[in-house]
TORKOL-4160 file (C-alpha; in steps of 0.2 Angstrom, whole numbers, padded with zeros to 4 digits, m for minus):
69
<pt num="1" X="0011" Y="0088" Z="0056"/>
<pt num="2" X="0025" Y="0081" Z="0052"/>
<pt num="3" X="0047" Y="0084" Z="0049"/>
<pt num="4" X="0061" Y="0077" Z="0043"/>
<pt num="5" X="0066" Y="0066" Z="0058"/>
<pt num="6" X="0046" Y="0060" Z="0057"/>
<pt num="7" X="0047" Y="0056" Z="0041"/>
<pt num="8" X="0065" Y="0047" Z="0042"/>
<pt num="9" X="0057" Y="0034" Z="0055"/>
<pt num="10" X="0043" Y="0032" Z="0045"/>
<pt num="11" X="0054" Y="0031" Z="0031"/>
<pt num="12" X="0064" Y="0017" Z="0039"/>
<pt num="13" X="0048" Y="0006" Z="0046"/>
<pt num="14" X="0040" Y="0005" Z="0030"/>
<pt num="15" X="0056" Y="0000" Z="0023"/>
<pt num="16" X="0057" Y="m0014" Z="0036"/>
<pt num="17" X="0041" Y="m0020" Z="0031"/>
<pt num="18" X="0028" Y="m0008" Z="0042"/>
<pt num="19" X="0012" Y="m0005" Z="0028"/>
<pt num="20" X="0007" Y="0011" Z="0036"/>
<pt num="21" X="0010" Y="0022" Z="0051"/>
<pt num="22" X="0000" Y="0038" Z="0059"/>
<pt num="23" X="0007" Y="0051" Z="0071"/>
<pt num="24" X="m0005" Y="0050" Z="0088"/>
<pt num="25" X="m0005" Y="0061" Z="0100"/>
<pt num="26" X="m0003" Y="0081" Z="0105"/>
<pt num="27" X="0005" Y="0093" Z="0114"/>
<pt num="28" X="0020" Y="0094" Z="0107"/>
<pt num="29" X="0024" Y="0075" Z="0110"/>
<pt num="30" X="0017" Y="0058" Z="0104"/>
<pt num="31" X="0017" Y="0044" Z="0095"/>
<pt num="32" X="0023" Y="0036" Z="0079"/>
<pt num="33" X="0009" Y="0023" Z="0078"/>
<pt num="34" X="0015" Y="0008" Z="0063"/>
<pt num="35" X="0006" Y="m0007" Z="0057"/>
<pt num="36" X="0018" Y="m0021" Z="0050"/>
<pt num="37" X="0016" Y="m0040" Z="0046"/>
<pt num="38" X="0035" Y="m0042" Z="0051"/>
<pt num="39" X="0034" Y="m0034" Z="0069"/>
<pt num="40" X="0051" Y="m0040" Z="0074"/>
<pt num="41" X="0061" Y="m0035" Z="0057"/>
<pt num="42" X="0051" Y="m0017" Z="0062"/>
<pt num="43" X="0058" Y="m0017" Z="0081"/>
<pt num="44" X="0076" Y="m0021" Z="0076"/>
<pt num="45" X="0074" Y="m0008" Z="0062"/>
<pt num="46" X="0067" Y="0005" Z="0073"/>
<pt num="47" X="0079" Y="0002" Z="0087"/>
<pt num="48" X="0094" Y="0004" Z="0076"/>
<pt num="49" X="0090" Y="0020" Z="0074"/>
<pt num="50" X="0085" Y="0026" Z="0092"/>
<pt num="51" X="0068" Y="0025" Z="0089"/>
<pt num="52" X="0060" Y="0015" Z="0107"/>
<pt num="53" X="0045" Y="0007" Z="0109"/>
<pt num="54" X="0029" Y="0008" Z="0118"/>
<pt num="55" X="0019" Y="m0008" Z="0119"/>
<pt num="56" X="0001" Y="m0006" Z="0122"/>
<pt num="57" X="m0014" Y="m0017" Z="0119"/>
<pt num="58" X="m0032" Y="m0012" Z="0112"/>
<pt num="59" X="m0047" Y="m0014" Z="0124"/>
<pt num="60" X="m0065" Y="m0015" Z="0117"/>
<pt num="61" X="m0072" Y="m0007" Z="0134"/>
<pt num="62" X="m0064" Y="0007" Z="0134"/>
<pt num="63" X="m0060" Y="0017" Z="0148"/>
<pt num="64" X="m0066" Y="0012" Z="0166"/>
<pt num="65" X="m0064" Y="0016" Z="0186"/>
<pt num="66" X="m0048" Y="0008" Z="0188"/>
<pt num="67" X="m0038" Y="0014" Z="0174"/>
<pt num="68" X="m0036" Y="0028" Z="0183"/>
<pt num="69" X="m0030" Y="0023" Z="0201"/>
């Protein structure tokens, strides 16, 4: 699912140099997931028009006992 305002911010990282994005997430919130070579052309682009970010980090052993304390 997508609208306007979703497809504006994609709009606006791909033109700051993002190669592809994916909306993550449910419930009537989430994410704008974007993959760029430039990441800090992307940030600047992103936060000139209100859009904040999230950072994260991938882990190969997924969820464990302490994630969740």
């Amino acid at each position: 699912m997508t609208d306007d305002h979703i497809d504006d911010l994609y709009a606006q990282a791909r033109r700051s140099g993002a190669i592809g994005g994916k909306l993550v997430g449910a419930g009537g919130s989430g994410f704008l997931l974007v993959y760029t070579r430039r990441p800090e052309d992307t940030r600047r682009a992103m936060a000139k028009v209100g859009a904040s970010e999230l950072v994260f980090d991938f882990d190969s052993q997924g969820a464990r006992g302490q994630d969740f304390l």
